[in-house]
N, C-alpha and C positions, 0 to 999 in steps of 0.2 A: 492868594496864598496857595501854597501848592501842598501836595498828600504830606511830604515832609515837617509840614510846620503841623498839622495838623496830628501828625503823630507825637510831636514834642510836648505841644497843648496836653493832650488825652496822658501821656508819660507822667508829665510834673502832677496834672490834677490826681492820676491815681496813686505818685507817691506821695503826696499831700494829703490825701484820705488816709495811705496807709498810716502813716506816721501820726495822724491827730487820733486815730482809731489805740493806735499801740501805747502812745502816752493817755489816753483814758482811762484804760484796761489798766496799766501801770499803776496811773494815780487812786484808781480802786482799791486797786490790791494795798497800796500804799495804807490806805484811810481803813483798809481792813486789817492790817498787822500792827499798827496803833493801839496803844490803849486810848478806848472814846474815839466820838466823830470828831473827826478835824474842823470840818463846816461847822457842828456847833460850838467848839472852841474857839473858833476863827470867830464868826459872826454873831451869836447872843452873848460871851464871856468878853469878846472884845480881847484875845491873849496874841499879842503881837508876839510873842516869841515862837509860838507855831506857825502865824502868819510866814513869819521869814524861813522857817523851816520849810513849811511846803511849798513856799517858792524859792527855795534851795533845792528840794530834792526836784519841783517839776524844771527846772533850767537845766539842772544835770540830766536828765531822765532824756531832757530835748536834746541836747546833747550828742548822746549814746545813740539815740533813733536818727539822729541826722547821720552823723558817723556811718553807723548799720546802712541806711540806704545809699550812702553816696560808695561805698567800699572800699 
């Protein structure tokens, strides 16, 4: 392998952090402008229609942050 692959390697993996760092931060902020925790709607209520909401809003969110890094 030569310096080139290796800078490709070290590129993808740091936009790969970037982007799973930025949809975290997102889905935070997300579960905090919510009324109530989403996780315990999601998980002790058992309410499938949040369920699909936050994985509506984190598929869009992905999205937008691929979008944002690719330019």
């Amino acid at each position: 392998m030569n310096l080139f692959s290796f800078y490709l390697v070290g590129a993808t993996l740091l936009y790969a952090g970037v982007g799973i760092f930025v949809m975290v931060v997102a889905f935070v902020i997300l579960d905090l402008l919510t009324p109530g925790s989403l996780w315990e709607e999601i998980e002790k209520k058992q309410n499938v229609a949040v369920a699909i909401f936050a994985g509506a809003i984190a598929l869009g969110l992905s999205i937008i942050v691929a979008a944002a890094i690719v330019g």
